[in-house]
C-alpha positions in Angstrom: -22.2 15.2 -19.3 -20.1 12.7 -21.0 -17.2 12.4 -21.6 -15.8 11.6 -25.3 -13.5 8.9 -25.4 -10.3 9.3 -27.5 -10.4 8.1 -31.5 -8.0 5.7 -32.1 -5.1 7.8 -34.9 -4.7 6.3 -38.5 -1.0 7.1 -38.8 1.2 4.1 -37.4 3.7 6.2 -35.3 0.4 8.2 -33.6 -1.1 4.7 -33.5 1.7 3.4 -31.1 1.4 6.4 -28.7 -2.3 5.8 -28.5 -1.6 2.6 -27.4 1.1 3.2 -24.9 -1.3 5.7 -23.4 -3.9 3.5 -23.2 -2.0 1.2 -21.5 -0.6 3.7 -19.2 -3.6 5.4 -18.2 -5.6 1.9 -17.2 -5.1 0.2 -14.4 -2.2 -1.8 -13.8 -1.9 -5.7 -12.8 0.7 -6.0 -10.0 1.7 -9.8 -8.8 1.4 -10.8 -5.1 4.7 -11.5 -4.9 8.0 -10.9 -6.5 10.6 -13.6 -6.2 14.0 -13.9 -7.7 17.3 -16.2 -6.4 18.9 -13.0 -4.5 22.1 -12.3 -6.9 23.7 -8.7 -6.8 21.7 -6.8 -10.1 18.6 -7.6 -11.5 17.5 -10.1 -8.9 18.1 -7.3 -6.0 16.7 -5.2 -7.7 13.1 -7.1 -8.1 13.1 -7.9 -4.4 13.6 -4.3 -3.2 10.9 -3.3 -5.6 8.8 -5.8 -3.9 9.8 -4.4 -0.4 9.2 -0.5 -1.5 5.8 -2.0 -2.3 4.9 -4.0 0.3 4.5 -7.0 -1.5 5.3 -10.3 -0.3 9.2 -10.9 -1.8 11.2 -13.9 -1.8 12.4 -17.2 -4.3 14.8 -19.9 -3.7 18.5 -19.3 -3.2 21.8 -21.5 -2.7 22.7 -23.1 0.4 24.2 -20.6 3.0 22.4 -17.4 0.9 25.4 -17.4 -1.3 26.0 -14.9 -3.6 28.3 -12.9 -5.6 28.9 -10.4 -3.0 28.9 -13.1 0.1 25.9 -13.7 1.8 22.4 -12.4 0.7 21.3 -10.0 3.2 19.0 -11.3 5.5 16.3 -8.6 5.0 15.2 -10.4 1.8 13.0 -13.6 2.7 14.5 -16.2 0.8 14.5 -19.8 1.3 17.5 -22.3 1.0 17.8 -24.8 -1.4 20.0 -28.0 0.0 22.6 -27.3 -2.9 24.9 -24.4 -3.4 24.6 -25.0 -7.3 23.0 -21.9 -9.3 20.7 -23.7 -11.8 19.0 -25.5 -9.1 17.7 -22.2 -7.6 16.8 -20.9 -11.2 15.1 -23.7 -11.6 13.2 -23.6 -8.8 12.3 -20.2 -8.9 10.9 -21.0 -12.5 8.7 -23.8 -11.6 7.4 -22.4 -8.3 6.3 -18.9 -10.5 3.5 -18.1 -12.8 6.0 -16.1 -14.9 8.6 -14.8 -15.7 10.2 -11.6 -16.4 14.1 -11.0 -17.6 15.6 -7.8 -17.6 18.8 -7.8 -19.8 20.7 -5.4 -21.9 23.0 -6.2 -24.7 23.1 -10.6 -25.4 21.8 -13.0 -23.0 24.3 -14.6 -21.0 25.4 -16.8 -18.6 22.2 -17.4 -15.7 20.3 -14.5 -17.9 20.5 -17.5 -20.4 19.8 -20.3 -18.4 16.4 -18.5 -16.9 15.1 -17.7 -20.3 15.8 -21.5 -21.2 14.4 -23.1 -18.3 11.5 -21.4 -18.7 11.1 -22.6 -22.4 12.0 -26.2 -21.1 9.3 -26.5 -18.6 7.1 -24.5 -21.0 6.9 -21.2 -18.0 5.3 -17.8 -19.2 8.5 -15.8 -19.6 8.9 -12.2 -21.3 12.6 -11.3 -22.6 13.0 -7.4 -21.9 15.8 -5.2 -23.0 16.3 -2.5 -20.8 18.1 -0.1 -23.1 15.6 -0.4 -25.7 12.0 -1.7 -24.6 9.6 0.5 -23.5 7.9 0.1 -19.7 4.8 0.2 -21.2 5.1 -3.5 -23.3 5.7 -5.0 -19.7 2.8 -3.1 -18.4 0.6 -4.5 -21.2 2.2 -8.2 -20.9 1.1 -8.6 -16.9 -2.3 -6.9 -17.5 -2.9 -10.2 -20.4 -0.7 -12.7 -17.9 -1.7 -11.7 -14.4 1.1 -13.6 -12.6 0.1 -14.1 -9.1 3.8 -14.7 -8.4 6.5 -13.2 -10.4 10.0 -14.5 -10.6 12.7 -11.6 -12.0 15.3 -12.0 -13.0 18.5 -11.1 -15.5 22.4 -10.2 -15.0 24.3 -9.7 -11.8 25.6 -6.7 -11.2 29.8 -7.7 -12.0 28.6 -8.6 -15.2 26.7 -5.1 -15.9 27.8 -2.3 -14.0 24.8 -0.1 -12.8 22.0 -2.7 -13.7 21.1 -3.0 -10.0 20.1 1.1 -10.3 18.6 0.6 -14.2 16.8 -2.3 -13.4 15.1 -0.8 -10.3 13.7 2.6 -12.1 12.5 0.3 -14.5 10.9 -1.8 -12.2 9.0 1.2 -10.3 7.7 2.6 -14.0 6.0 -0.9 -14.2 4.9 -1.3 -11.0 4.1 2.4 -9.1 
């Protein structure tokens, strides 16, 4: 018996569902490994991800594991740079990825900023994703074309958007579970 596969709709609205189906119900490209530079928010939130997964995690961070909230805790496998300077691990992070990935909400800022222009500098793969208005389903679609073996994530700390840690991680699991 076969089975019939689904027509694609003419009306545009119906036309985007079919796709976001589609997308949903084939099988998903997940990276090797997740990195990010360790900050409170976005960058927290892609490591533990990683761990929930059991995916290899890491990314460079400053010099003593500095970040907003002190130290980055020493369950997350990060390596040191020799600097305590930001932009150098952002940097780094870029280069030593295949991608990518910002999770932001509102305006770029700050190191949100900085990621998303390093990664035009040094001509990186990078997709620009608003949490409180892009659908899981583009990112979903963007990694199946990519296929980064190693992922960098990243976007605001969690001082500078309250709760981002907790949206960024729900995200995160629709892309990746």
């Amino acid at each position: 018996m076969t089975v019939p596969k689904k027509r694609k709709p003419t009306n545009s609205k119906l036309n985007a569902q079919f796709e976001r189906e589609s997308v949903l119900e084939s099988k998903r490209f997940v990276p090797e490994k997740i990195v990010s530079g360790g900050q409170t928010g976005v960058d927290r939130a892609g490591l533990d991800v990683a761990i929930a997964l059991n995916l290899a995690h890491g990314g460079w961070c400053p010099s003593g594991r500095l970040s907003e909230d002190g130290t980055i805790p020493s369950r997350y496998e990060m390596s040191e740079m020799e600097t305590n300077d930001y932009p150098s691990r952002t940097k780094q992070n870029v280069i030593d990825s295949d991608a990518t990935l910002i999770l932001y909400e509102g305006r770029l800022s700050s190191g949100t900023m900085l990621t998303w222009r390093t990664c035009q500098k040094l001509s990186k793969e990078c997709k620009l994703v608003r949490l409180d208005r892009d659908p899981s389903s583009e990112v979903i679609r963007w990694l199946q074309q990519t296929q980064p073996l190693v992922l960098n994530i990243a976007g605001p700390r969690e001082t500078s958007r309250e709760g981002i840690y907790d949206r960024a991680m729900e995200f995160l699991l629709e892309v990746f579970a």
